[in-house]
N, C-alpha and C positions, 0 to 999 in steps of 0.2 A: 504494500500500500504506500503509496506517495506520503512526502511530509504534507504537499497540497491537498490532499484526502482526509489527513487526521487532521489536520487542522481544522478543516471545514467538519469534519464530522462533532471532534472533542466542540467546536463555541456552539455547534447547534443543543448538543447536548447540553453545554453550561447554558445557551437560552431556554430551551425551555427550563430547567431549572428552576431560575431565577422568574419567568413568568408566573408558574407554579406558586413559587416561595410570594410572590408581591401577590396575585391577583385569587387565586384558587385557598378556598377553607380550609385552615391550619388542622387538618385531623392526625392523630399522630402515624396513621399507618401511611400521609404523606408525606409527613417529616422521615419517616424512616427508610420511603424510596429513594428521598431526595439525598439522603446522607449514607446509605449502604448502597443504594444502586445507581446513581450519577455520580454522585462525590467517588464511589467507589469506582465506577468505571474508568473514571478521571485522573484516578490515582494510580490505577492499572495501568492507562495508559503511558503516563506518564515513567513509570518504574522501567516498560518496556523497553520507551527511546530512550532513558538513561540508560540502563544495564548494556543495551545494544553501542549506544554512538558514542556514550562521555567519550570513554577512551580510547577513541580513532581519530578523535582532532590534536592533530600535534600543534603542542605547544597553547594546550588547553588546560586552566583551571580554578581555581579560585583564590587565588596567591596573588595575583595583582590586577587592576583594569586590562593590560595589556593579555592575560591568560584569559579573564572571562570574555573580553572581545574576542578572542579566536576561539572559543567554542560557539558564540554565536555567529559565527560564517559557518557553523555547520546551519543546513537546513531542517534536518532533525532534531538538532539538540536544539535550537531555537525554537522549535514547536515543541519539545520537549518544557525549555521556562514556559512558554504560551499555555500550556496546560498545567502547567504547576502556579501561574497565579490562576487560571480558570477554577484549578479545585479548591485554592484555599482561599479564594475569595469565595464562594460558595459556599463552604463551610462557616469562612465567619457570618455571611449573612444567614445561614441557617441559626448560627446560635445568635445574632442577635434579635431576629424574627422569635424564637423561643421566650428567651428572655423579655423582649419586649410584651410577650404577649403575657407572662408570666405577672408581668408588672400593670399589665391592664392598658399598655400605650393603646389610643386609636391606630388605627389601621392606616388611617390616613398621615398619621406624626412617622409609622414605619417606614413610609412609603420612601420619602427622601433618605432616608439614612440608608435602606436598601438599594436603591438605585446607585446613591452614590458610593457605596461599597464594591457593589456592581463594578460603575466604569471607573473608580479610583481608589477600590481598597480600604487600605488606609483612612482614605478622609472619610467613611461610611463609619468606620469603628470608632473614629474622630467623633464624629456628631453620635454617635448611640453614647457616648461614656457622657459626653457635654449634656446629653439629655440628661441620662442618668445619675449624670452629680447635682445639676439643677431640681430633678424632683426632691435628693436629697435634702441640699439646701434649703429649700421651701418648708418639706417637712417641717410641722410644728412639734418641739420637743415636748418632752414630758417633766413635770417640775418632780 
């Protein structure tokens, strides 16, 4: 299979996904597809094109900018990182769609923090903790 194959295969499957996770009723036997059967597939794949390509890029590795630029001039292993943020951006937004809902957020307050986990990671887990110290903060203490 082409790296232009898994690629296109691994983001349809982190789409829908994420469609699931934002739009479809949190039941937990959907949380549990979405994190043992996509996140899982995800992870497979990705394990794949590591074990197969890491070590056939010479002069590839995580020792300095100049090793991790040449393993991405592999095509592989470059669809290999591409599915390794696709799974674990998907994983944090599954936990913090859980959590949120655990916590009672609107569906509508998730919607942003999952999207932007979605397309930037980071800043999605950024605004779930910003919510989540702000509910804190508000919180009225107990004398």
């Amino acid at each position: 299979m082409s790296p232009d194959t898994v690629f296109s295969i691994a983001s349809s499957t982190a789409m829908a996904g994420w469609m699931l996770l934002i739009l479809a009723p949190r039941w937990a036997a959907l949380i549990a597809f979405i994190r043992f059967g996509l996140i899982g597939a995800l992870s497979l794949t990705y394990a794949v094109l590591v074990f197969v390509y890491f070590f056939r890029v010479e002069g590839g590795g995580f020792g300095s900018i100049a090793e991790v630029r040449a393993l991405f001039t592999s095509d592989p292993v470059l669809v290999a990182g591409w599915v390794h943020y696709l799974a674990f951006d998907l994983f944090i937004g599954t936990w913090i769609a859980v959590e949120a809902d655990r916590r009672g957020y609107n569906r509508l307050l998730q919607a942003p923090m999952l999207v932007a986990t979605f397309m930037f990671g980071p800043l999605g887990l950024l605004l779930f903790y910003l919510t989540r110290a702000s509910e804190t903060a508000l919180k009225p203490r107990k004398a």
